[in-house]
N, C-alpha and C positions, 0 to 999 in steps of 0.2 A: 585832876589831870591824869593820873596813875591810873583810874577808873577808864577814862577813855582810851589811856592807849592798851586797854586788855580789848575791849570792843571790836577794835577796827581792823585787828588779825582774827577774828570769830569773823567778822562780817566779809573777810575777804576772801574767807575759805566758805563761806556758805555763799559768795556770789560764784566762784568757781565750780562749786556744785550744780549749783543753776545753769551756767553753762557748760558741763559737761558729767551730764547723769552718769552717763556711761562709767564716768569715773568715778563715781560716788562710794565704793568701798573705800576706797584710796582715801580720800580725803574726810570720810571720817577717821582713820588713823591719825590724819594730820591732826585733827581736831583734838581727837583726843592726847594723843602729843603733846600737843601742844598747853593744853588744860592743865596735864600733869605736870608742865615743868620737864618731858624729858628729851632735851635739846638734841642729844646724838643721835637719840631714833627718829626722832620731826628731822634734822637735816636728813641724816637717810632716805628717807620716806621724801622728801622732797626733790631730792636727787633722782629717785624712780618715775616719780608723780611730774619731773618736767622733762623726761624724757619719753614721754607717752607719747602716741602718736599727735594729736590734737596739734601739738605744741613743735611738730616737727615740720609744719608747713609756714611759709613765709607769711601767710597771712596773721601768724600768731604773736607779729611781733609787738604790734603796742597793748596785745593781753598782759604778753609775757613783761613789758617794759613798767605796765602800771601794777600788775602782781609784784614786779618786782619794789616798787617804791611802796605798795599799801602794807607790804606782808615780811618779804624779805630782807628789806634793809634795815628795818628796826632793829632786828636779832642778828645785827651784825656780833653783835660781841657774846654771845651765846654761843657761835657756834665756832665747831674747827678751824680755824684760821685758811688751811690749806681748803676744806672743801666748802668756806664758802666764796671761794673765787672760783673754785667747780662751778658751782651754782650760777656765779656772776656771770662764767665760760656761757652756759646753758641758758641763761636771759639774752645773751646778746649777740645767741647765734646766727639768728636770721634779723638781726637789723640790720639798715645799715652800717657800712663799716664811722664812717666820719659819726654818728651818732651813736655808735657804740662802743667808740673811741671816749666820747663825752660822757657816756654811762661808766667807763671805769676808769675812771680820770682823780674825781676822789677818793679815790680807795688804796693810792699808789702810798699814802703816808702809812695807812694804817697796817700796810706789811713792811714796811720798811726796817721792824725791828724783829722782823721772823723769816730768818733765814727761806723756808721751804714756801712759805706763802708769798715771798716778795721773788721766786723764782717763776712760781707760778702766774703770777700776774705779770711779770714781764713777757714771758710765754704769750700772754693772751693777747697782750698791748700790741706784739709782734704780730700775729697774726691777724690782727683787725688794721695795723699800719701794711699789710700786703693787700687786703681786701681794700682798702683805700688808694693803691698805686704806690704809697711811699716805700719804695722795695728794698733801697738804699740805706734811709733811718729801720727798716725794720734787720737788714744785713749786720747793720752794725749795733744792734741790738742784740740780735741773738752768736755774734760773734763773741761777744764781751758775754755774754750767760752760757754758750759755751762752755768756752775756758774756762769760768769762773764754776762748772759744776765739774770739770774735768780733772780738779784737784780739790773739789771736796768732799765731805767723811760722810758716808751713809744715806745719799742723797735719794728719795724713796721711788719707785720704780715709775711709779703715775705721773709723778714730774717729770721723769724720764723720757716718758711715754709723750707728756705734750710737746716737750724742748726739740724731740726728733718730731713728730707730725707736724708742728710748725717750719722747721728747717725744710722741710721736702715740702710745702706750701712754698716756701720762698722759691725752692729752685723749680717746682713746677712754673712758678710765675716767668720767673727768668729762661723758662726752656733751657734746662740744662739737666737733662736723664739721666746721668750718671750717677751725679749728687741725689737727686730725686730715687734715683732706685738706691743707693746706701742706705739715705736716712730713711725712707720707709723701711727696709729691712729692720732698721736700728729700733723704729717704731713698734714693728710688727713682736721683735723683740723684749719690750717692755710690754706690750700690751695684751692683757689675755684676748682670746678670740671673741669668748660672750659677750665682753666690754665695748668689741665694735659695731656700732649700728645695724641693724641688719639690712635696711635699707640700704646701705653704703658699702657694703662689701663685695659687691659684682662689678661696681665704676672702681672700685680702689683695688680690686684683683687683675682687670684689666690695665689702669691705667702703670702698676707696678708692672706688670708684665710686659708691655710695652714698653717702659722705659728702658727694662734690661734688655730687651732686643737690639734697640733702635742706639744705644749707648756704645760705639766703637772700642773702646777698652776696658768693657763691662763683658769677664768672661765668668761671673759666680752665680750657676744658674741652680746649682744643689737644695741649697738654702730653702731657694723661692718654692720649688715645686712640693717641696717635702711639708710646707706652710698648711694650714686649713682652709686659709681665705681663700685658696685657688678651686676647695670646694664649694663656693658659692657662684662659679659661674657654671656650672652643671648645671643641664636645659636651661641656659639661657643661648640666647643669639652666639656670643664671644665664645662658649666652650673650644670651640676649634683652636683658641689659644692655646690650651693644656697642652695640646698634640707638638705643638712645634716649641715649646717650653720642654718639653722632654726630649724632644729631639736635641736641643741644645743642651741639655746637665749632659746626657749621657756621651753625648760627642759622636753621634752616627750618623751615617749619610742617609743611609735605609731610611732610619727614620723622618730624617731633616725630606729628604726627599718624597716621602709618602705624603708629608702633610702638607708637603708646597702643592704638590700635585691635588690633592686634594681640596685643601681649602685656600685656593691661589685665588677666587673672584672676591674673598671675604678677607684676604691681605693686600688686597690693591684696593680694596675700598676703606680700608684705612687711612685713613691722609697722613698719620705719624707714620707710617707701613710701608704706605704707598711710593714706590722707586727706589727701595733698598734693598731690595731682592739680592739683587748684583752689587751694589756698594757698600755696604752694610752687613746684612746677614748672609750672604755666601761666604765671605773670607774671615765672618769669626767664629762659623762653620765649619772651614777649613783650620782654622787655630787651634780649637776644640776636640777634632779630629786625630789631629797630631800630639794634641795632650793625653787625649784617652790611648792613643795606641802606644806612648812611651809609659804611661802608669801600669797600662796590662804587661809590657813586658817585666820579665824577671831581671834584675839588678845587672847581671851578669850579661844580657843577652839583648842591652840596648844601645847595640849598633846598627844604625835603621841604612840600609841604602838608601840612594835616590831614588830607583827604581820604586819602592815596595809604599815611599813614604808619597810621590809621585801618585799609584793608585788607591791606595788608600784613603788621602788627603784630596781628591779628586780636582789635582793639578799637573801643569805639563812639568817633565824634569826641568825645564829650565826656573820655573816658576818656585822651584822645591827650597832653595836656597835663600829666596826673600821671605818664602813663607817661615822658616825656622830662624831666621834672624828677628822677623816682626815679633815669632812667640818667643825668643829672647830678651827680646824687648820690651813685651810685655808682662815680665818676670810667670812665662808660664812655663818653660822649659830651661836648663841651665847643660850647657854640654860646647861642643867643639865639632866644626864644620871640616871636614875632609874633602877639598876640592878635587885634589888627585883622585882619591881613592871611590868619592861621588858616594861619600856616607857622609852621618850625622850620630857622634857618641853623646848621648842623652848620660848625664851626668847627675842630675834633680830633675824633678819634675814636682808640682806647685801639688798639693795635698790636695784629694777630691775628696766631697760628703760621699761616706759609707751609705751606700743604696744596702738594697739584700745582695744583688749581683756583686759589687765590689765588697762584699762583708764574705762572700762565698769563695772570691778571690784571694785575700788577705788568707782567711783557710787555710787553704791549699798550699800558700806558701808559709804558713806557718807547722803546716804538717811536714810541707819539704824539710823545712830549714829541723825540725827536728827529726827526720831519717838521717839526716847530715848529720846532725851533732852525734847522735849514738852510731853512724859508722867509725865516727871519729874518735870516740871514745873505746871503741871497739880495734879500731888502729892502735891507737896507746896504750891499751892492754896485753897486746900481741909483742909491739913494741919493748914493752918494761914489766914483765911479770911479776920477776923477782920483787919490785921496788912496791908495786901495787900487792901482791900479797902479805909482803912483810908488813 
């Protein structure tokens, strides 16, 4: 018995060879791996070897479904706990979801008593119950794993990383952008760049960028731009993204306006895009506007009129007063509206990501704030000689 179950992992890595020469360095690693008894470099090595192209096409799935039952499930107990529900992730990407709900169905015991693996597999459970429609059991799924990782000790980053790509699955499913652009963020955050598919990073650079647009009280556009992935839609079709992505961190009309004007036929043939020129992205345009021109002023000197906030925010003065109420209310600016006097005293204003330009800024006013300090000391000298000599 012992004899034959050595055979039938030799025999399943040399059918694999057979179909896929190409891969044949690869999988004599396996082999030999394997031969040696040394489990954490064969899971490795497996982990790369089912991430190869071959296996990334839908037709791969009942390769991947039967590799997975002749080769990989033997060695369940041989390998990481955590990365082999990686592995289970990667067999049952491109099945179906209802039958790849069935593939990791047994397996839900054998994490039950490992913290990080039975997080992981709820992760997975969830995102094959979204691909299936159940949006509902997978919500409350990852509601309850949520919380449950949100107060616990040392939870490792890769879990991290599926708990949020799943979450922004759900709200994609749910068309709800806001969420969708958090948790990718929250994603993008856990996850190194090389780690995301390369295939998958022009649809996932677009479709976060979209989100934040098209998300009405979705003003944090810092973050996104400053990201790598947003370098993967360079010469592609969607680049013209980039353009009005920057226009929104920075908060400029110049800019917002060059790239409407410019690529206005490839934002109305957006359908997420399309008709929120005007409802949507002008007025959180204008919100952005009025945040960056209260962060540029100096602490002292943010007393904006109507008039000034008016052409800046490229709205009519009557309009100036709901707009600095909205961005009140959208905790982007904190201050006190002067009807009489037809000003607005900017009080706080919501912290921006340091660009080079805002890094040049801050400068400037830290060089101020110190010609201040030594006139003042310089006062207090003139002031009190005697006390300061003695």
């Amino acid at each position: 018995m012992a004899a034959a179950m050595e055979v039938e992992p030799h025999s399943a890595l040399e059918e694999q060879k057979k179909k896929h020469p190409e891969l044949s360095e690869q999988i004599d690693d396996l082999i030999q791996f394997h031969g040696q008894k040394l489990y954490h470099q064969l899971c490795e090595g497996l982990l790369a070897y089912l991430n190869s192209a071959p296996f990334l096409e839908p037709a791969a799935a009942d390769e991947l479904a039967a590799f997975f039952q002749s080769f990989l499930k033997p060695l369940e107990q041989k390998f990481d706990k955590v990365k082999f529900v990686k592995l289970l992730g990667l067999v049952t990407q491109k099945q179906d979801p209802k039958k790849a709900l069935e593939l990791i169905a047994p397996f839900e015991s054998s994490t039950k008593d490992h913290r990080d693996s039975r997080y992981m597999w709820q992760a997975l459970k969830a995102e094959k119950l979204i691909g299936a429609g159940s949006t509902d059991e997978a919500k409350e799924l990852l509601d309850t794993l949520s919380k449950e990782i949100l107060v616990a000790y040392e939870v490792h980053a890769q879990i991290q990383s599926q708990v949020h790509k799943t979450n922004a699955l759900l709200w994609k499913a749910l068309g709800r952008p806001q969420d969708y652009f958090r948790s990718s963020i929250l994603y993008l955050t856990y996850t190194p760049f090389a780690e995301i598919p390369e295939k998958e990073r022009p649809r996932l650079a677009f479709e976060i960028g979209v989100s934040a647009l098209i998300a009405p009280e979705e003003f944090e556009f810092g973050e996104l731009v400053q990201q790598d992935l947003l370098t993967s839609l360079d010469s592609t079709e969607n680049e013209w993204l980039k353009e009005l992505l920057q226009a929104f961190s920075e908060g400029k009309f110049a800019l917002f306006d060059a790239a409407v004007s410019k690529h206005k036929a490839k934002i109305d043939a957006t359908p997420e895009l399309k008709g929120c020129l005007e409802t949507v992205l002008r007025p959180k345009m204008c919100a952005l506007a009025l945040l960056e021109l209260a962060f540029r002023k100096p602490k002292k000197q943010r007393r904006l009129s109507f008039e000034e906030l008016s052409e800046h925010c490229r709205v009519t003065v009557k309009e100036v007063e709901f707009l600095v109420m909205k961005a009140m209310c959208a905790n982007l600016i904190k201050g006190q509206i002067d009807e009489v006097q037809q000003c607005v005293m900017v009080t706080w204003c919501k912290p921006r990501i340091l660009d080079n330009a805002r890094i040049d800024l801050m400068r400037e006013r830290m060089d101020a704030w110190g010609q201040q300090s030594d006139l003042l000391l310089k006062h207090l000298e003139d002031m009190t000689p005697e006390l300061l000599i003695s």
